[in-house]
FIBA-277754 format. One record per residue (C-alpha): residue number from 1; x, y, z. Coordinates in nm, 4 decimals. Each point is the difference from the previous one (the first is absolute). Layout:
N
+---------+----------+----------+----------+
! drenmar !     east !    north !       up !
+---------+----------+----------+----------+
!     NUM !        X !        Y !        Z !
...
+---------+----------+----------+----------+
END
This chain:
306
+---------+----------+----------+----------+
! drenmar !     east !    north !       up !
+---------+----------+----------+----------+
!       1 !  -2.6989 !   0.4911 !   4.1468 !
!       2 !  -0.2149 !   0.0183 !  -0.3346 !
!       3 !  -0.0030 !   0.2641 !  -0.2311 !
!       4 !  -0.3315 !   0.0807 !   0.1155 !
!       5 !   0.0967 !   0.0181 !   0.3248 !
!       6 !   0.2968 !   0.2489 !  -0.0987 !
!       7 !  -0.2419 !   0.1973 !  -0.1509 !
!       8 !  -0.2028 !   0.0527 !   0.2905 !
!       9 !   0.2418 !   0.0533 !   0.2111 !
!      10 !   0.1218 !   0.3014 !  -0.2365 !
!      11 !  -0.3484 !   0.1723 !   0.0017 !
!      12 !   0.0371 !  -0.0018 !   0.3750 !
!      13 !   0.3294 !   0.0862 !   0.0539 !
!      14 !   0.1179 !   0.2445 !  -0.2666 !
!      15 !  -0.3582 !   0.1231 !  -0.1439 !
!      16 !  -0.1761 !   0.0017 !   0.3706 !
!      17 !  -0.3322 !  -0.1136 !  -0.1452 !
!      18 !  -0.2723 !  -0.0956 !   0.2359 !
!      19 !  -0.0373 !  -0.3165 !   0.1343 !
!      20 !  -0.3096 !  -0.0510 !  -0.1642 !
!      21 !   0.1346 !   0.0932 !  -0.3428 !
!      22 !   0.2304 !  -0.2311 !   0.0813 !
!      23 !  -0.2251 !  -0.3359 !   0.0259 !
!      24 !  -0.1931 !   0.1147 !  -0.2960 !
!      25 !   0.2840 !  -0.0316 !  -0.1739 !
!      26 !   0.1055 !  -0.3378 !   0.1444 !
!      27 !  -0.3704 !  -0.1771 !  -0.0658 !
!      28 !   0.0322 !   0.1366 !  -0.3945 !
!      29 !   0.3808 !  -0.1486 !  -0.0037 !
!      30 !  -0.0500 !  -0.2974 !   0.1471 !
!      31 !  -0.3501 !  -0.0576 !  -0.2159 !
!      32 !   0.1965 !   0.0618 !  -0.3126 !
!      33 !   0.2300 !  -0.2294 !   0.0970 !
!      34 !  -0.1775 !  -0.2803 !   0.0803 !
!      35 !  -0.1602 !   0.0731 !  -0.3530 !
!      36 !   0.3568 !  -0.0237 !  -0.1697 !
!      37 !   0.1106 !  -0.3159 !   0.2247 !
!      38 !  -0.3246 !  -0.1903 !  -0.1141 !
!      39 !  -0.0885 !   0.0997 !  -0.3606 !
!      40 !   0.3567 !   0.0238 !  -0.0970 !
!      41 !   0.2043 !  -0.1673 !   0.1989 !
!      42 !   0.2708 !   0.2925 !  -0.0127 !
!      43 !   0.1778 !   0.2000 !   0.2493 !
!      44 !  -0.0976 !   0.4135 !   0.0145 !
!      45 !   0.3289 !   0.1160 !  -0.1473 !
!      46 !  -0.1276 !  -0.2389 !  -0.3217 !
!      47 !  -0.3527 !   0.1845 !  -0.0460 !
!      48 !  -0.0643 !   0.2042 !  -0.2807 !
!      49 !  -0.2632 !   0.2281 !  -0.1671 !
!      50 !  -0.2267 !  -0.3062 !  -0.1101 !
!      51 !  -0.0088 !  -0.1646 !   0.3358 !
!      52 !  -0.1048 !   0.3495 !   0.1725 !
!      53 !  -0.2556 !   0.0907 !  -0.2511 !
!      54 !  -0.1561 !  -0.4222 !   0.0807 !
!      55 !  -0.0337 !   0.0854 !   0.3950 !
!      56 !  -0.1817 !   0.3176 !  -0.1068 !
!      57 !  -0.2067 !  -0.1908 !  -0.1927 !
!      58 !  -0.0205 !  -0.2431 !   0.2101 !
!      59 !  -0.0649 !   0.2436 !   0.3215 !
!      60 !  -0.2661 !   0.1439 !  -0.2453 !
!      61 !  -0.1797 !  -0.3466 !  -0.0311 !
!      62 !  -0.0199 !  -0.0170 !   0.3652 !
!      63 !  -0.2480 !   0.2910 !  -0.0286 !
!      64 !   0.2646 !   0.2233 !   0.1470 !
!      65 !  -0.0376 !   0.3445 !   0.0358 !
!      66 !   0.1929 !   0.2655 !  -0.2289 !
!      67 !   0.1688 !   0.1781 !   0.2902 !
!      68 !   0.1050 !  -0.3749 !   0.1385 !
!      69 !   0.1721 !  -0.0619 !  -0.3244 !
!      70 !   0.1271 !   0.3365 !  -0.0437 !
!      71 !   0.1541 !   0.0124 !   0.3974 !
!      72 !   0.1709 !  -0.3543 !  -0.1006 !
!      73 !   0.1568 !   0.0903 !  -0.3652 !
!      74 !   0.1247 !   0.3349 !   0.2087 !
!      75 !   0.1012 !  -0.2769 !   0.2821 !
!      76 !   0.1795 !  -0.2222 !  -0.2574 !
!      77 !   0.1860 !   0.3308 !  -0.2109 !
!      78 !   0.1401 !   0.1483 !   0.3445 !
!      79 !   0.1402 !  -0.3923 !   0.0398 !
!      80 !   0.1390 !  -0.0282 !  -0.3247 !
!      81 !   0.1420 !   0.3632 !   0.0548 !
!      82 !   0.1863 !  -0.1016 !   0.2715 !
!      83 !   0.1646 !  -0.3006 !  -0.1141 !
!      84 !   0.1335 !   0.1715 !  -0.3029 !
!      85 !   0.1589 !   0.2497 !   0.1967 !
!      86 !   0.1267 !  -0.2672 !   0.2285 !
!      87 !   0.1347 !  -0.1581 !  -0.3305 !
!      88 !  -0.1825 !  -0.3163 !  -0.0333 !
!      89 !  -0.1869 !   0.1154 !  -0.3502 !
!      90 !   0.0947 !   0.1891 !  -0.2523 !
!      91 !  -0.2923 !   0.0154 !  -0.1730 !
!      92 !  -0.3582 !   0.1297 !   0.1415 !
!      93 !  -0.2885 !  -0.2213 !  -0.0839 !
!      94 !  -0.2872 !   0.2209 !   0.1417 !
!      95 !   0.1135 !   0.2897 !  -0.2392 !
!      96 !  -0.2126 !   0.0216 !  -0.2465 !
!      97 !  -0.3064 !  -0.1583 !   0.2331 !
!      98 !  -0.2894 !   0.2490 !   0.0984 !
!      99 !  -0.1612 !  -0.0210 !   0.2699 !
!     100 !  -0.4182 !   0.0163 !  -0.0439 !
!     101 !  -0.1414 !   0.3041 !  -0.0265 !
!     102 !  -0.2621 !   0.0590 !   0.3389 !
!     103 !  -0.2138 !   0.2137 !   0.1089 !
!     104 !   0.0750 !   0.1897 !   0.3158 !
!     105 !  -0.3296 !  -0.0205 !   0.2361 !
!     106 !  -0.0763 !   0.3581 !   0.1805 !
!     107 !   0.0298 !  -0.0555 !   0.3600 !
!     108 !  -0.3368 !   0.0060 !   0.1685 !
!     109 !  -0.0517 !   0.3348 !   0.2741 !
!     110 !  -0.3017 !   0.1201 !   0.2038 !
!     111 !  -0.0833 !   0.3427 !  -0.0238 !
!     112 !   0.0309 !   0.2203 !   0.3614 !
!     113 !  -0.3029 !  -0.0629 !   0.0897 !
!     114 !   0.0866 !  -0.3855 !  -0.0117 !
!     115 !   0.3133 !   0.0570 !   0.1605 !
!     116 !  -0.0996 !   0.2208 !   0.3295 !
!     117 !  -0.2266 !  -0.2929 !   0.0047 !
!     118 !   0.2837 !  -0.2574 !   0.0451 !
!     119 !   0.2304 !   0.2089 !   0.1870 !
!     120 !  -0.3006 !   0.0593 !   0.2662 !
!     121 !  -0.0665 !  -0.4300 !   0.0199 !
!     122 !   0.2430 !  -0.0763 !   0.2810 !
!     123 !  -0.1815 !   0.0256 !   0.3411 !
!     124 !   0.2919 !   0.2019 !   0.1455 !
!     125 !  -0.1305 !  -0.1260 !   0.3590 !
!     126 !   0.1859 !  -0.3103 !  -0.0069 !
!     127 !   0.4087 !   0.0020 !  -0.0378 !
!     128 !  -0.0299 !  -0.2302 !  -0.3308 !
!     129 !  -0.2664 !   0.2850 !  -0.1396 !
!     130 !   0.2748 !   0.2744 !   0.0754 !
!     131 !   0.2391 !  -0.1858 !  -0.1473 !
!     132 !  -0.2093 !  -0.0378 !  -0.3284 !
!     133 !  -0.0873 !   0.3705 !   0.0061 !
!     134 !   0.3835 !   0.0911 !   0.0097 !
!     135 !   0.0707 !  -0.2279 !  -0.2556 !
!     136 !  -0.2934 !   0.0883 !  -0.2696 !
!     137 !   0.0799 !   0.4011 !   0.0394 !
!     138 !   0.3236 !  -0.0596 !  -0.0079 !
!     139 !   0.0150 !  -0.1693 !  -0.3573 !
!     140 !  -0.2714 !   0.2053 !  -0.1244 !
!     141 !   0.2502 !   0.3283 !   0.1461 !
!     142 !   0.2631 !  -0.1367 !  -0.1583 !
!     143 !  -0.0706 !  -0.2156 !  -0.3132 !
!     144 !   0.2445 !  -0.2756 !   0.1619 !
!     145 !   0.0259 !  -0.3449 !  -0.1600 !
!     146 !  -0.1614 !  -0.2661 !   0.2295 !
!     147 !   0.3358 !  -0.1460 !   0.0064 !
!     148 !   0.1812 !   0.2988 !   0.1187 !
!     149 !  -0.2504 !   0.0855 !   0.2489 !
!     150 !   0.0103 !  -0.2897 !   0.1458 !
!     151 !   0.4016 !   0.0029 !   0.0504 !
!     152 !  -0.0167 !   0.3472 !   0.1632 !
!     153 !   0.1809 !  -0.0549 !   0.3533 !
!     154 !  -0.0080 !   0.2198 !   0.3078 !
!     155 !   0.1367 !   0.3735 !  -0.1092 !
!     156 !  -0.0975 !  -0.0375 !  -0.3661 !
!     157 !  -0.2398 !   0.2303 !   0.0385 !
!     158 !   0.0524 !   0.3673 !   0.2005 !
!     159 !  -0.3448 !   0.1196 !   0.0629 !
!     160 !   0.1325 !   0.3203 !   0.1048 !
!     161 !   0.1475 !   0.1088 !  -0.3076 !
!     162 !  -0.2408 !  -0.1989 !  -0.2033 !
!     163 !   0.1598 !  -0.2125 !  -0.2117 !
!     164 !   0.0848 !  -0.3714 !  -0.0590 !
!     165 !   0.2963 !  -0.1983 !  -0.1315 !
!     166 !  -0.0049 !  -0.3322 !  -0.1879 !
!     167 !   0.1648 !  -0.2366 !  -0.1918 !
!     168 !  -0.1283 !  -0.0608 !  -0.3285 !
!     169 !   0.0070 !  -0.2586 !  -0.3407 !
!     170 !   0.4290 !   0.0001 !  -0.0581 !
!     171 !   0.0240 !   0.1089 !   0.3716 !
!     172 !  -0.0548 !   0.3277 !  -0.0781 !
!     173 !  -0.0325 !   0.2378 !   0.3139 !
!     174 !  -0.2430 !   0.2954 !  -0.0259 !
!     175 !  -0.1658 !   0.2418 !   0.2129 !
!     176 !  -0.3679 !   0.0630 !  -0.0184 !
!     177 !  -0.1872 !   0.2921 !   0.1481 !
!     178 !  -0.2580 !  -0.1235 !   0.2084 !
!     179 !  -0.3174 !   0.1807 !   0.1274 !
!     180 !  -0.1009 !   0.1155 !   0.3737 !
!     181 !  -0.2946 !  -0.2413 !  -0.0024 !
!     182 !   0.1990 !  -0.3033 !  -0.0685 !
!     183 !   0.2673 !   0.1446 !   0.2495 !
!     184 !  -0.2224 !   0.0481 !   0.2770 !
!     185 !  -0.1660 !  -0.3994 !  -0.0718 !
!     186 !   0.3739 !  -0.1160 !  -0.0012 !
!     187 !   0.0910 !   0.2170 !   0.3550 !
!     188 !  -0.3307 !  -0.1737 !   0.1364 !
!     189 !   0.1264 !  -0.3722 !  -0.0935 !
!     190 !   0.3121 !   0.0030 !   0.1101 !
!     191 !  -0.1552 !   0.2320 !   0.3552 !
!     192 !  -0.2521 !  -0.3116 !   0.0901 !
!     193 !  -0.0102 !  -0.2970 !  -0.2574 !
!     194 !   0.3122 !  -0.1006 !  -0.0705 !
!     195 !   0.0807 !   0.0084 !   0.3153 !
!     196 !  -0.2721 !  -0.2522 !   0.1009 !
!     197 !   0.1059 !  -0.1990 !  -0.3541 !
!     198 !   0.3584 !  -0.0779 !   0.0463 !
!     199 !   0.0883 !  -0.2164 !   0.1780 !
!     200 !   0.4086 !   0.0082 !   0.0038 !
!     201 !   0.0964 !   0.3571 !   0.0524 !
!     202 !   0.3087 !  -0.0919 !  -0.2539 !
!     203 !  -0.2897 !  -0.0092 !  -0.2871 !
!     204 !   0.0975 !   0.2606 !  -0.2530 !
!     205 !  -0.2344 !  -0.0058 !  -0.2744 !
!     206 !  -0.2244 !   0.2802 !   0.0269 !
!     207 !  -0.3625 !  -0.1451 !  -0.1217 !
!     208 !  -0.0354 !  -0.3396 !   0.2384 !
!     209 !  -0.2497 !  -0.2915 !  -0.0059 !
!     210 !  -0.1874 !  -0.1611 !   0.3274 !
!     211 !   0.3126 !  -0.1850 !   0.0429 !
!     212 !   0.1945 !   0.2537 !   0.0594 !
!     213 !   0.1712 !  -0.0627 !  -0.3348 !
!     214 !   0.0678 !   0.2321 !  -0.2864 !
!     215 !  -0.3041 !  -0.0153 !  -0.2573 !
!     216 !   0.0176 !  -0.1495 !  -0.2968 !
!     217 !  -0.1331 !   0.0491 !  -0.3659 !
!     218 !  -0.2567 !  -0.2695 !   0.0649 !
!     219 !  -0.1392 !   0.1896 !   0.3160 !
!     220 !  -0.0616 !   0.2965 !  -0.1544 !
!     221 !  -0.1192 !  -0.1940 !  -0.2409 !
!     222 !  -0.3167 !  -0.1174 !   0.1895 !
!     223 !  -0.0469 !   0.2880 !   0.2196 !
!     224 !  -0.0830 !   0.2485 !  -0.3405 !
!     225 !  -0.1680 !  -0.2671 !  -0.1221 !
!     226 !  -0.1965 !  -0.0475 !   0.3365 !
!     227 !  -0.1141 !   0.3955 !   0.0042 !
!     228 !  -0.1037 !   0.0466 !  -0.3720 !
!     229 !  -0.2457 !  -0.3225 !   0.1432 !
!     230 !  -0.0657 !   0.2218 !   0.2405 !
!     231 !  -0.0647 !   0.3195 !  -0.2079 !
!     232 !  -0.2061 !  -0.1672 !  -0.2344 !
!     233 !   0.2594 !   0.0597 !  -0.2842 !
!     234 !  -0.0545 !  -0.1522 !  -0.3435 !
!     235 !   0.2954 !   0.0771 !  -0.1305 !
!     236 !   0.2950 !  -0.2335 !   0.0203 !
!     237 !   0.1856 !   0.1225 !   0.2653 !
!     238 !   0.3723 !  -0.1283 !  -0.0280 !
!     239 !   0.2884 !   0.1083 !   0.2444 !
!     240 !   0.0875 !   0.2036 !  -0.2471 !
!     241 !  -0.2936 !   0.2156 !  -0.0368 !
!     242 !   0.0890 !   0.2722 !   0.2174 !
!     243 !   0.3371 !   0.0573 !  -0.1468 !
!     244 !  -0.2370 !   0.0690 !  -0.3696 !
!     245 !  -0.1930 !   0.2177 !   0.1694 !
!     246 !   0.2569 !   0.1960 !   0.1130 !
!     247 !   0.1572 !   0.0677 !  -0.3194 !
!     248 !  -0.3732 !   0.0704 !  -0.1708 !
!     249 !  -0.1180 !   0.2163 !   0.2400 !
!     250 !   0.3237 !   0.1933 !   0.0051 !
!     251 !   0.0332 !   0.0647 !  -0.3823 !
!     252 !  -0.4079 !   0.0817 !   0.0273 !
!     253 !   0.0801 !   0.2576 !   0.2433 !
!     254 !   0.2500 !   0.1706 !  -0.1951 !
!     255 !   0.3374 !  -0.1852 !   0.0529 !
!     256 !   0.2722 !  -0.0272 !  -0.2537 !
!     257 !   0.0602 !  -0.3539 !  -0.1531 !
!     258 !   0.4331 !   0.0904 !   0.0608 !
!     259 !  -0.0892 !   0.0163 !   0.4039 !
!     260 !  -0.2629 !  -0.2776 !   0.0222 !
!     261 !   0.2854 !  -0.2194 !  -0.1875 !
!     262 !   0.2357 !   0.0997 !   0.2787 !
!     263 !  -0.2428 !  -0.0347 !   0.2534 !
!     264 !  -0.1140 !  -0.3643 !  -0.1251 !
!     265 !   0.3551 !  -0.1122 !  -0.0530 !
!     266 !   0.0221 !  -0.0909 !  -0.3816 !
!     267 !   0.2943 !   0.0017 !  -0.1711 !
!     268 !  -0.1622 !   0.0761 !  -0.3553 !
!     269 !  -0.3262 !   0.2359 !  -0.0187 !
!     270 !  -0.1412 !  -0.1927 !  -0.2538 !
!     271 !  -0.0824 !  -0.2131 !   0.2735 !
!     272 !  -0.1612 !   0.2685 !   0.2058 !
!     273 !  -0.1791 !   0.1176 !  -0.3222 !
!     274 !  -0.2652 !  -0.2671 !   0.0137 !
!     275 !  -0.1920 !   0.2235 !   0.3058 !
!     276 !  -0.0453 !   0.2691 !  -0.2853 !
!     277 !  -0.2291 !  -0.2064 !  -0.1725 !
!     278 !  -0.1547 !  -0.0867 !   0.3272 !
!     279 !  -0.0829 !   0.3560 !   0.0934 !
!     280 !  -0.1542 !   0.1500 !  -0.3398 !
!     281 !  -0.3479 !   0.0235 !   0.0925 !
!     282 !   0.1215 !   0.2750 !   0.3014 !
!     283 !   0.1370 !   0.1769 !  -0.2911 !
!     284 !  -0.3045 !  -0.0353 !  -0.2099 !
!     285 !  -0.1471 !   0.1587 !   0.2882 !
!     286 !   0.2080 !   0.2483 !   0.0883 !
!     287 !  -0.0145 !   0.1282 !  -0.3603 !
!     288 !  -0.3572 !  -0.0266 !   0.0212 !
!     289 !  -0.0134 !   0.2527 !   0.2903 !
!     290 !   0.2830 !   0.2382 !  -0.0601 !
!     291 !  -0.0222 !   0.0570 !  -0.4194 !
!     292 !  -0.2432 !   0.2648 !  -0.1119 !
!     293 !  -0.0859 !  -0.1840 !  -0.2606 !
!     294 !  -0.0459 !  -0.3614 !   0.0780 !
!     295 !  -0.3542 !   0.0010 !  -0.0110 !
!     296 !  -0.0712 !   0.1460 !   0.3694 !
!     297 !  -0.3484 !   0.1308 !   0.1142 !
!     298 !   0.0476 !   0.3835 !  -0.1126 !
!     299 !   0.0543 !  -0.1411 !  -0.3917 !
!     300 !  -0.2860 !  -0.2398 !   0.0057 !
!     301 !  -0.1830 !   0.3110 !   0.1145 !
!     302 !   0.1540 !   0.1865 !  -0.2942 !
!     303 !  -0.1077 !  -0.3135 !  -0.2784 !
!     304 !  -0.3697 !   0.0228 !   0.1724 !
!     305 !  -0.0405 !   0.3983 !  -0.0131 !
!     306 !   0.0950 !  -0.0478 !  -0.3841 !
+---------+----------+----------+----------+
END
């Protein structure tokens, strides 16, 4: 087994990180060290500072992104990290390397009016349409990752107390509180579709495809994808989308960023800080209609009768 490989296996076994997270890691590794096999002709444990700072450069060249580079210098630092502790290195070489500054993109979200839109796409004749109706008001109740909603099995989610459990990034469990209307589109799916979806009664998964098998990322994919078609949506609508618009629209209505952080899962708020930027122009106007003197119609009547 490589030292890459040992690595990997320790962010899955002892630090629990996502799979995902996980092959991110391996494709900037294994890049880097195809970089250090071919340029240099030296083994990983040999590297130091220069050779880093030439596949940056060299990553840069390639028209690379600064949040590519940045994710592989943080893939490469956790590496070297690792095998110093393991005792292979005593000495660091990604120490005194920054990684490029970037800018962090606000997340795209439709406004209410977009999302009733959305949620009210599915023809909720059809068992597929039911399905998708669950699904959508469930996220959009819930602020779940795409990820995590699609992992939810049978009994994840108790419509009769209202809430939801789910595993998120670190396999973190938390409970979310979930809302009547996507309890009563959840007690309808499992009622009629899913009955008429699965196809081996032993299926767990919650959320199922035609098949019969659980959904994946890729599904849900498509099927927001194929409804902001439908809705005539210009916005780009990611699977993601819903899970912004919950957090927006529940800071605009007055919730505090300490819950919403909870709520969303994030282990630092700074993270869940970038919706306050989002959600400034409900402030604006909220301040607009509730301050006495922010320019209202009774003292624009006052600056005409003068």
């Amino acid at each position: 087994m490589t030292w890459i490989d040992e690595f990997l296996a320790y962010l899955s076994c002892e630090r629990g990180l996502a799979q995902n997270t996980i092959e991110s890691y391996a494709r900037d590794l294994h890049q880097f060290e195809a970089f250090v096999n071919d340029t240099y002709g030296v083994q990983l444990e040999d590297v130091d500072e220069d050779i880093i700072l030439a596949h940056m450069k060299t990553m840069r060249d390639q028209g690379k992104a600064n949040s590519s580079i940045s994710r592989a210098v943080s893939s490469i630092r956790g590496f070297y990290g690792f095998i110093r502790h393991e005792g292979l290195m005593e000495d660091d070489p990604t120490a005194s390397i920054a990684s490029p500054k970037q800018k962090k993109p606000l997340p795209q979200v439709l406004n209410q009016e977009e999302v009733t839109t959305l949620l009210e796409a599915p023809a909720t004749h059809t068992p597929p349409g039911i399905r998708d109706k669950a699904m959508l008001e469930t996220m959009y109740a819930t602020g779940m990752r795409v990820s995590e909603l699609v992992s939810l099995d049978l009994g994840d989610i108790d419509t009769y107390m209202g809430y939801a459990k789910c595993v998120g990034k670190g396999s973190k469990e938390r409970i979310i509180p979930m809302g009547s209307v996507a309890c009563l589109w959840v007690e309808t799916y499992l009622r009629s579709s899913r009955r008429q979806l699965v196809r081996d009664r032993r299926e767990k998964a919650l959320f199922v495809n035609c098949r019969g098998k659980r959904l994946t990322r890729q599904g849900f994919w498509k099927i927001i994808k194929g409804y902001a078609t439908k809705c005539n949506i210009s916005k780009d609508v990611t699977p993601h989308i819903l899970r912004h618009c919950f957090a927006t629209h529940l800071l605009e209505n007055g919730a505090d960023l300490r819950s919403v952080q909870e709520l969303l899962g994030h282990s630092d708020i700074a993270t869940t800080e970038i919706y306050t930027h989002l959600s400034k122009g409900k402030l604006k106007e909220i301040y607009d209609k509730t301050h006495p003197r922010a320019g209202g119609e009774g003292e624009i009547g006052q600056r005409e009768s003068l």
